[in-house]
C-alpha positions in Angstrom: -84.2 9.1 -139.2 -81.7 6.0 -139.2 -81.9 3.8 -136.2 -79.0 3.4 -134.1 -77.1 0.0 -134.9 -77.9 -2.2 -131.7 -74.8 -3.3 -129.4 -74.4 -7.0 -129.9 -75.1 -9.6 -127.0 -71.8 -9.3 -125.9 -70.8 -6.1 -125.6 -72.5 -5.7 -122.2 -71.4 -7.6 -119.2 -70.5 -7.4 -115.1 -67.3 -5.6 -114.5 -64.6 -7.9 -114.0 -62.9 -7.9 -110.7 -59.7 -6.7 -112.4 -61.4 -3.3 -112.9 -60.2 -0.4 -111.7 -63.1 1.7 -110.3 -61.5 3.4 -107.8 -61.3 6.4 -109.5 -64.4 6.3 -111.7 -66.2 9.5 -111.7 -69.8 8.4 -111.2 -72.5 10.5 -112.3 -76.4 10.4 -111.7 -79.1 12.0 -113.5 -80.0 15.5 -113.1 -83.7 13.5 -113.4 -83.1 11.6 -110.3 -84.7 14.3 -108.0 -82.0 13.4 -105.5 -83.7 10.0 -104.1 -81.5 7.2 -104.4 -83.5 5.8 -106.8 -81.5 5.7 -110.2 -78.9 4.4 -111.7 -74.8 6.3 -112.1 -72.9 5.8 -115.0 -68.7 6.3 -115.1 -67.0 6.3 -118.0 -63.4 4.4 -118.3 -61.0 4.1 -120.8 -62.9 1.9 -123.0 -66.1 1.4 -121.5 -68.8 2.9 -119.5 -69.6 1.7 -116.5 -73.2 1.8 -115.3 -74.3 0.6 -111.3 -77.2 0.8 -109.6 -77.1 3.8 -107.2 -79.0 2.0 -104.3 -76.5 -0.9 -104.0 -73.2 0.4 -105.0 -71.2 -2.4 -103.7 -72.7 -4.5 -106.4 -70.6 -4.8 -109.2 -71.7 -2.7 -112.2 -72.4 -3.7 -115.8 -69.7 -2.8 -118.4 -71.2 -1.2 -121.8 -68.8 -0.9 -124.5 -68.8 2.5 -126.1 -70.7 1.6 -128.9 -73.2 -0.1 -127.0 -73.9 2.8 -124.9 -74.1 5.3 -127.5 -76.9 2.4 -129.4 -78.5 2.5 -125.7 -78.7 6.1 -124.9 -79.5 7.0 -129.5 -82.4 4.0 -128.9 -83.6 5.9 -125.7 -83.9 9.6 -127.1 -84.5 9.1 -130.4 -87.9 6.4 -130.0 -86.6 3.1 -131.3 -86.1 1.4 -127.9 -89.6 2.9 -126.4 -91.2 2.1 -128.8 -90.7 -1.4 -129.6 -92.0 -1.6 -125.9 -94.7 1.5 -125.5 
């Protein structure tokens, strides 16, 4: 199995004030068991947003869509865990 190509440095960073999140469609993980402990992630035009779902009036952290496809491949597929398992 290939291992996803890893986002560079720069494709991650706080939501700029001049984005629209009004209408973002957030979305938390079935995992969550409901608690308000987990994080929501949106996705816009050319990003996905991800925020923090205790503190929602903190700005989130913008992934580009490559970088959140490298995040969630890394995730399911070992890389990521295991470099720190």
């Amino acid at each position: 199995m290939s291992t996803p190509r890893m986002a560079a440095p720069h494709d991650v960073t706080t939501a700029p004030y001049d984005v629209d999140l009004a209408h973002a469609r957030w979305r938390k993980s079935s995992y969550s068991g409901g608690a308000n402990d987990c994080v929501e992630v949106a996705e816009l035009s050319e990003h996905a947003a991800v925020r923090d779902s205790k503190d929602i009036g903190r700005r989130p952290l913008l992934f580009s869509k490559a970088a959140m496809h490298a995040l969630v491949s890394g995730i399911a597929h070992g890389p990521i865990g295991e470099r720190w398992g």
